[in-house]
KOLTORGU-469108 format. One line per 8 residues: number of its first residue (from 1); for each residue z negated, y, x negated of N, C-alpha, C. Coordinates in Angstrom, 1 decimal, always signed. Atoms other than C-alpha are relative to their C-alpha. Layout:
BEGIN
NUM) Z/Y/X/Z/Y/X/Z/Y/X ~ ...
This chain:
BEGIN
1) -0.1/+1.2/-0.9/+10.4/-71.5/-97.4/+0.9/-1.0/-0.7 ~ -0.8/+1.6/+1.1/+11.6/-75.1/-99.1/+1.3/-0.1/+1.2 ~ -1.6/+0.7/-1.2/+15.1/-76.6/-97.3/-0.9/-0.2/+0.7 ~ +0.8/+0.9/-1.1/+12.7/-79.2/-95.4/-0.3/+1.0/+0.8 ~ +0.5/-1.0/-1.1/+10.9/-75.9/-93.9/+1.0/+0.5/+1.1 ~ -1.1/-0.6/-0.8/+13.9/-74.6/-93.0/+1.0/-0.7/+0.8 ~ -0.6/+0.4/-0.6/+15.7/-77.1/-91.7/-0.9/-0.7/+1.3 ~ +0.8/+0.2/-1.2/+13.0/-78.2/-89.5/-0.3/+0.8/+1.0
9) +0.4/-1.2/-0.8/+12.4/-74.8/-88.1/+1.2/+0.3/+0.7 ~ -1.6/+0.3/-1.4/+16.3/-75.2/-86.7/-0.1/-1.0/+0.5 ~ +0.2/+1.7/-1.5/+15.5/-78.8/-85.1/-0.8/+0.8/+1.1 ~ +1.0/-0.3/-1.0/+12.6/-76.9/-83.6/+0.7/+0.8/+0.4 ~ -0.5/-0.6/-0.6/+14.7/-73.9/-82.4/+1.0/-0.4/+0.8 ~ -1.3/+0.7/-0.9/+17.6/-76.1/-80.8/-1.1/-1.0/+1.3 ~ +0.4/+1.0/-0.6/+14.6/-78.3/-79.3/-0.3/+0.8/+1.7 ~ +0.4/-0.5/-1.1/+14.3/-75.2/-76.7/+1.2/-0.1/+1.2
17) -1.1/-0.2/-0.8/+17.6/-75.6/-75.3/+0.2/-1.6/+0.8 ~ -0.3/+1.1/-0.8/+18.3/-78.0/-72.3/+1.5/-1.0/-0.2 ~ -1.1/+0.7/-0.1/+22.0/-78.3/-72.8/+1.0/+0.4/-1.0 ~ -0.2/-0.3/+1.2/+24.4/-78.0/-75.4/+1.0/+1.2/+0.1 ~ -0.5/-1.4/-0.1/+26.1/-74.9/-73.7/-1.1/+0.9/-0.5 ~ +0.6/-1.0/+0.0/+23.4/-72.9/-74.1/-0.6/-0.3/-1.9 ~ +0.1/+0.1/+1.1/+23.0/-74.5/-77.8/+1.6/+0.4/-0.8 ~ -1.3/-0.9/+0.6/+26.6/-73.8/-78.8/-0.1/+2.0/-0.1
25) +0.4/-1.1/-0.4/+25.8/-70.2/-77.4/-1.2/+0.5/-1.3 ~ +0.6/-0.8/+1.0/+22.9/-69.8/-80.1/+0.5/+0.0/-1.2 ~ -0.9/+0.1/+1.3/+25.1/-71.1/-83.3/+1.0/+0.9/+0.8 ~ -0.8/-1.3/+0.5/+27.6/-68.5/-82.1/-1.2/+1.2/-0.5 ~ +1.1/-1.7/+0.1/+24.5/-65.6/-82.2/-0.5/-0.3/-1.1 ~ +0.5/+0.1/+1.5/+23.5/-67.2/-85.3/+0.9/+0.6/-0.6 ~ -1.2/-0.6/+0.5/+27.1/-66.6/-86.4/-0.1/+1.5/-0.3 ~ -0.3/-1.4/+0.3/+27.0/-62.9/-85.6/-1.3/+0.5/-0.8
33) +1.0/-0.5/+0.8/+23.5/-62.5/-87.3/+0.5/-0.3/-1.8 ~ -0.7/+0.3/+1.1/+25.4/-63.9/-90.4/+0.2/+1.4/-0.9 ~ -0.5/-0.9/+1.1/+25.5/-61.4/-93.2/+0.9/+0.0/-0.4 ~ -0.8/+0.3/+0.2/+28.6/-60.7/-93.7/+0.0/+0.1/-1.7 ~ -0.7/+0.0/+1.7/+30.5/-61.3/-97.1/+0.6/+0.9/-0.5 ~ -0.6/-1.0/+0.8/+31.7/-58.6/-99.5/+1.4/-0.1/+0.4 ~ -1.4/-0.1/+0.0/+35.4/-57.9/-98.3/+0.6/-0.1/-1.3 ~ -0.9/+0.2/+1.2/+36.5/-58.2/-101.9/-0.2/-1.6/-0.6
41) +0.8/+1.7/+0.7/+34.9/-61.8/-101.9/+1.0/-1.1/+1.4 ~ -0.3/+0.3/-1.3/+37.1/-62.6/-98.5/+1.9/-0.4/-0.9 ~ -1.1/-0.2/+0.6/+40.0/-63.7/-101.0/+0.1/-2.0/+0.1 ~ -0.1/+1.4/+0.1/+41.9/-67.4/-101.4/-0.9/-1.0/-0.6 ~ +1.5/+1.0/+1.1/+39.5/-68.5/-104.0/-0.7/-0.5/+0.6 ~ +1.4/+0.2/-0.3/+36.7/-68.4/-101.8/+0.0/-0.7/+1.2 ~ -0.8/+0.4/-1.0/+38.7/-70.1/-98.8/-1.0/-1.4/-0.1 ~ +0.0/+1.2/+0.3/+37.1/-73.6/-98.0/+0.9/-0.7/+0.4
49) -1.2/+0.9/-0.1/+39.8/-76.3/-98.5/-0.7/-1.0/+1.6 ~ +0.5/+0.9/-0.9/+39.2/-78.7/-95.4/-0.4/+0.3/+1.5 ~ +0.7/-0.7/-1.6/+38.4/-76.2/-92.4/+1.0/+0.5/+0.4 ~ -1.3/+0.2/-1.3/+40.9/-76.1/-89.3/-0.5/+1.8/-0.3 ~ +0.1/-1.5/+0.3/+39.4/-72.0/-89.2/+0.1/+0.3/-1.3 ~ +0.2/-0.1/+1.1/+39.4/-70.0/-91.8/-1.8/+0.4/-0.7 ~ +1.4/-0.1/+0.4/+35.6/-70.1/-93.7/+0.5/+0.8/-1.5 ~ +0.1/-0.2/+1.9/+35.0/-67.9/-97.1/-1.6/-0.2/+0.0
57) +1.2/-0.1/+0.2/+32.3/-68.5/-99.1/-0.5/+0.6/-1.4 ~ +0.0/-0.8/+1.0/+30.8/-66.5/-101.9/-1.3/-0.8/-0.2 ~ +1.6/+0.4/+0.3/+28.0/-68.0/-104.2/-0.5/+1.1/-1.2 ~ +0.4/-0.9/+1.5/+25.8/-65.5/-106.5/-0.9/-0.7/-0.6 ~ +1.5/+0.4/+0.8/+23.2/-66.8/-109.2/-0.3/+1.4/-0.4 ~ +0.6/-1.0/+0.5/+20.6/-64.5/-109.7/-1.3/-0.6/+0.2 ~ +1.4/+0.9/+0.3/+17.0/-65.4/-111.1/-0.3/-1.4/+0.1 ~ +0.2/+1.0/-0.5/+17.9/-68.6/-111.1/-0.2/-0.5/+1.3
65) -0.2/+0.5/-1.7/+18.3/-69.1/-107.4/+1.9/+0.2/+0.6 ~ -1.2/-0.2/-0.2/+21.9/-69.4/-105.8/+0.0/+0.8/+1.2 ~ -0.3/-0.7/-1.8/+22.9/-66.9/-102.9/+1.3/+0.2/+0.5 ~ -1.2/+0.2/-0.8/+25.4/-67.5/-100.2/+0.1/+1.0/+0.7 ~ -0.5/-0.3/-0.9/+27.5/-65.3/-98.4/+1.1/-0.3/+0.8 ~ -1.3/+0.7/-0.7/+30.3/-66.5/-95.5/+0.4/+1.1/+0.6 ~ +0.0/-0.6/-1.4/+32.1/-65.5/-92.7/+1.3/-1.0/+0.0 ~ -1.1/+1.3/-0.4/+34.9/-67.2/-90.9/+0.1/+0.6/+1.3
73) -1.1/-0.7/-1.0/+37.7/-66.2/-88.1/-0.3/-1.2/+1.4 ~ +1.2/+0.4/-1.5/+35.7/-68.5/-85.2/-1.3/+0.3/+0.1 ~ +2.0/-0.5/-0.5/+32.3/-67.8/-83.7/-0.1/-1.3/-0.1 ~ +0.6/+1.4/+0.4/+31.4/-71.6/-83.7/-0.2/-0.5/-1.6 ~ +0.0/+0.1/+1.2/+32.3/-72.1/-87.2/-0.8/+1.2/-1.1 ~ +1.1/-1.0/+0.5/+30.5/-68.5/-88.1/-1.5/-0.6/+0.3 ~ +1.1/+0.4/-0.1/+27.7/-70.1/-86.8/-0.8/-1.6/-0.4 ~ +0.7/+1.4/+0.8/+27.7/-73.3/-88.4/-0.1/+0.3/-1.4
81) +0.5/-0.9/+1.3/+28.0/-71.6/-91.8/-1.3/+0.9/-0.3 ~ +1.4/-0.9/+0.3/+25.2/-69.3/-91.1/-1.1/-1.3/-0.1 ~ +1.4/+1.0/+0.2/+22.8/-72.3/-90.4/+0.2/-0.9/-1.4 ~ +0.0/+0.8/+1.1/+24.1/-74.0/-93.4/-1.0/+0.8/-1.5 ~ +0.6/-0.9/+1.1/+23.6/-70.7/-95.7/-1.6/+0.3/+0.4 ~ +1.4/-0.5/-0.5/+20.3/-69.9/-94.0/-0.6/-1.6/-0.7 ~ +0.3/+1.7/+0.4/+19.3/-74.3/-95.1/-0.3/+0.8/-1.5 ~ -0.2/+0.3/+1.6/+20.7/-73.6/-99.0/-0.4/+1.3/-0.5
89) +0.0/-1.3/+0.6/+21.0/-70.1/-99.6/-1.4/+0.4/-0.8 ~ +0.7/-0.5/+0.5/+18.1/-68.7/-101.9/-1.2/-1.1/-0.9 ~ +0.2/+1.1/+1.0/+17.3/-72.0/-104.0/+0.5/-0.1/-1.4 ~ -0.4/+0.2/+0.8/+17.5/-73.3/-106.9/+1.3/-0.8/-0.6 ~ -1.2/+1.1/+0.2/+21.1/-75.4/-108.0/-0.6/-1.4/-0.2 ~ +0.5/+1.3/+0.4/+18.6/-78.4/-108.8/-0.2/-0.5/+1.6 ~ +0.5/+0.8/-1.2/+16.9/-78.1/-105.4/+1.6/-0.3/+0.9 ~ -1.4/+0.4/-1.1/+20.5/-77.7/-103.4/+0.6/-1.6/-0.3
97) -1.4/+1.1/+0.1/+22.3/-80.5/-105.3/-0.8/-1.3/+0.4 ~ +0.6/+0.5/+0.2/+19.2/-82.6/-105.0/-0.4/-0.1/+2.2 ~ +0.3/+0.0/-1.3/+18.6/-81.5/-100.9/+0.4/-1.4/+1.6 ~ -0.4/+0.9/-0.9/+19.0/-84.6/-97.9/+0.1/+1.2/+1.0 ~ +0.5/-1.0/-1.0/+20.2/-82.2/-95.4/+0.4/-1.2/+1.4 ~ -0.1/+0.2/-0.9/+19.5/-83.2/-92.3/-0.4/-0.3/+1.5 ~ +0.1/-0.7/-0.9/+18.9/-81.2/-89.8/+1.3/-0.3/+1.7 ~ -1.2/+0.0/-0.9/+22.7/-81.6/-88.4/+0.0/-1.0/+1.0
105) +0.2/+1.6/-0.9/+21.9/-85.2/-87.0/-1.3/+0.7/+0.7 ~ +1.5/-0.2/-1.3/+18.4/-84.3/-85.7/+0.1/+0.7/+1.3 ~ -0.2/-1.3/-1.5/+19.9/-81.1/-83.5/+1.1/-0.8/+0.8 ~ -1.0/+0.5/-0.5/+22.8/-84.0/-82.3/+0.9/+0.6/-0.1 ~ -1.1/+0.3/+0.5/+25.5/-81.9/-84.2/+1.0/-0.8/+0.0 ~ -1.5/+0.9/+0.4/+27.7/-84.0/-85.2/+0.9/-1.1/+1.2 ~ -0.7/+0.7/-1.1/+27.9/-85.9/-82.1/+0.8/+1.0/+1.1 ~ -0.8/-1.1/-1.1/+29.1/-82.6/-80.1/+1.0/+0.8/-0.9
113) -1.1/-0.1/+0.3/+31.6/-81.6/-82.6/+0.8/-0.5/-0.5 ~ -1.5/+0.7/+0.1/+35.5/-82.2/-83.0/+0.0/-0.6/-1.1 ~ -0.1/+0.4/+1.9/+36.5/-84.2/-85.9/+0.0/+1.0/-1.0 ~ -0.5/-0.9/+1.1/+38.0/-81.2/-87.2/-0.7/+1.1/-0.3 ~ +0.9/-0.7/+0.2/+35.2/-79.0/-86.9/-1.2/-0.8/-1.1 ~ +0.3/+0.5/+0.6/+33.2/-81.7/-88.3/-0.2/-0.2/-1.2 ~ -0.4/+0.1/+1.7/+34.9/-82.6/-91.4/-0.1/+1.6/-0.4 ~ -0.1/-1.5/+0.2/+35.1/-78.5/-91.4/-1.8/+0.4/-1.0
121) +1.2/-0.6/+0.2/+31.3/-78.3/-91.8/-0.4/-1.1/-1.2 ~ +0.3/+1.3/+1.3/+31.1/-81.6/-94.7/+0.9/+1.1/-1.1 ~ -0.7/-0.3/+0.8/+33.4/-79.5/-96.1/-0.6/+1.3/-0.5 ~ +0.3/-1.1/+0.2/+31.1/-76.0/-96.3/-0.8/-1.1/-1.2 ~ +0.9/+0.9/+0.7/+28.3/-78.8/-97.3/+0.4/-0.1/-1.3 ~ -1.0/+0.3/+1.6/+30.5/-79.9/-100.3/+0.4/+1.1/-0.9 ~ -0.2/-1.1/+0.9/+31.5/-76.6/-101.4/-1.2/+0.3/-0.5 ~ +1.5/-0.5/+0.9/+27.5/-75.2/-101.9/+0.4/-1.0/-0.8
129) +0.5/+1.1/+0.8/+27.0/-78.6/-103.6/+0.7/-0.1/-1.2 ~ -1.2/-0.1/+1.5/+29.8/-78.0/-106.1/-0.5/+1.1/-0.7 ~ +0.9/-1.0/+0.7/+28.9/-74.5/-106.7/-1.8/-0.1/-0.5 ~ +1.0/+0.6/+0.3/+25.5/-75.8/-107.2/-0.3/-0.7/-1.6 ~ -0.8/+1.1/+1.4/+26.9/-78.5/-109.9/+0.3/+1.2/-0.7 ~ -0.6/-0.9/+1.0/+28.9/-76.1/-111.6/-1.3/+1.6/-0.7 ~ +0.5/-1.0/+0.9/+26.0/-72.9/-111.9/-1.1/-1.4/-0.9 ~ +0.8/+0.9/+0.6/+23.3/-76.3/-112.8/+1.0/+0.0/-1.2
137) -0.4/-0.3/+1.3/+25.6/-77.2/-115.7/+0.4/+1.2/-0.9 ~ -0.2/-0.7/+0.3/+26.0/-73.8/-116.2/-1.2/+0.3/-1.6 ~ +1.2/+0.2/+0.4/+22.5/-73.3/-117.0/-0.2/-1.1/-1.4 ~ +0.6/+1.6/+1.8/+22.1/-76.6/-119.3/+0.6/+0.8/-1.3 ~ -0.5/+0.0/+1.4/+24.7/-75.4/-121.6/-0.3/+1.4/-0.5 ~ +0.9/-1.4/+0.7/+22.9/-71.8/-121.9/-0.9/-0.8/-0.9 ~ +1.1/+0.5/+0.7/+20.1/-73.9/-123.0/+0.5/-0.7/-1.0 ~ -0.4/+0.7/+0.8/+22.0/-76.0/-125.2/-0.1/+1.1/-1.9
C-alpha cells in the first residue's frame, strides 16, 4: 500500500466517528495495537527531542525499505505514533522524505490537539524524515 493509500484509509476510518471522544478513543486503540519496540531500542538515543511524553523511536533499513518501531509513556501520544509509523513505516527513504503527509489536517488533528502535543507529533514527523535523509545518503555513498 503507497503513503496516499494509507493515509487515506485513516481519513476514511476517523470519517466513522461522530465526535472526537470517540475519535481520541480509536488513536488510543491504535496506540495499544502499536508494535511494540525492542526494550534494548527504548534507550536516550532513540528519545524524540521535542515531546512533552516520552516517544522512542527505532528506524531499521532492510531491502531497501525503512521500518519503524515506537512506543511512548501516554496512550494519546502511543497512538499518534502508531498512525504516523503505520503512514511511513515499510517505504522507501526516497518515498518518506519525498511524502506530503496529510492525513493529520483531513482527520481535523491538529485543530484538537494541545500545542504541546502538537509540536510533539511535527516532532515524530521530523525524526522519520531525518532517519530517512540520513539511511537515503547512506545508500548514495554505497553507490558511490
Amino acid at each position: 500500500m503507497t503513503i496516499q493509500e494509507t493515509q487515506d484509509e485513516i481519513i476514511d476510518d476517523f470519517e466513522v466517528f461522530g465526535d472526537w471522544m470517540d475519535k481520541y478513543e480509536h488513536i488510543i486503540q491504535m496506540g495499544k495495537e502499536l508494535p511494540l519496540i525492542d526494550p534494548q531500542y527504548k534507550t536516550e538515543d532513540n528519545l524524540i527531542k521535542g515531546c512533552q511524553s516520552k516517544v522512542w523511536l527505532h528506524a531499521e533499513y532492510r531491502d531497501g525499505n525503512l521500518y519503524f518501531t515506537a512506543d511512548s509513556d501516554a496512550a494519546i501520544t502511543k497512538g499518534l505514533v502508531s498512525m504516523v509509523i503505520q503512514v511511513l513505516s515499510g517505504h522507501t527513504p526516497e518515498q518518506i522524505t519525498g511524502a506530503e503527509i496529510y492525513f493529520i489536517d483531513a482527520i481535523g488533528l491538529r485543530n484538537h490537539l494541545s500545542s504541546t502535543r502538537s509540536n510533539g507529533l511535527l516532532s515524530m514527523l521530523k525524526q522519520i524524515k531525518l532517519y530517512a535523509l540520513a539511511f537515503q545518503a547512506k545508500s548514495l555513498q554505497s553507490k558511490l
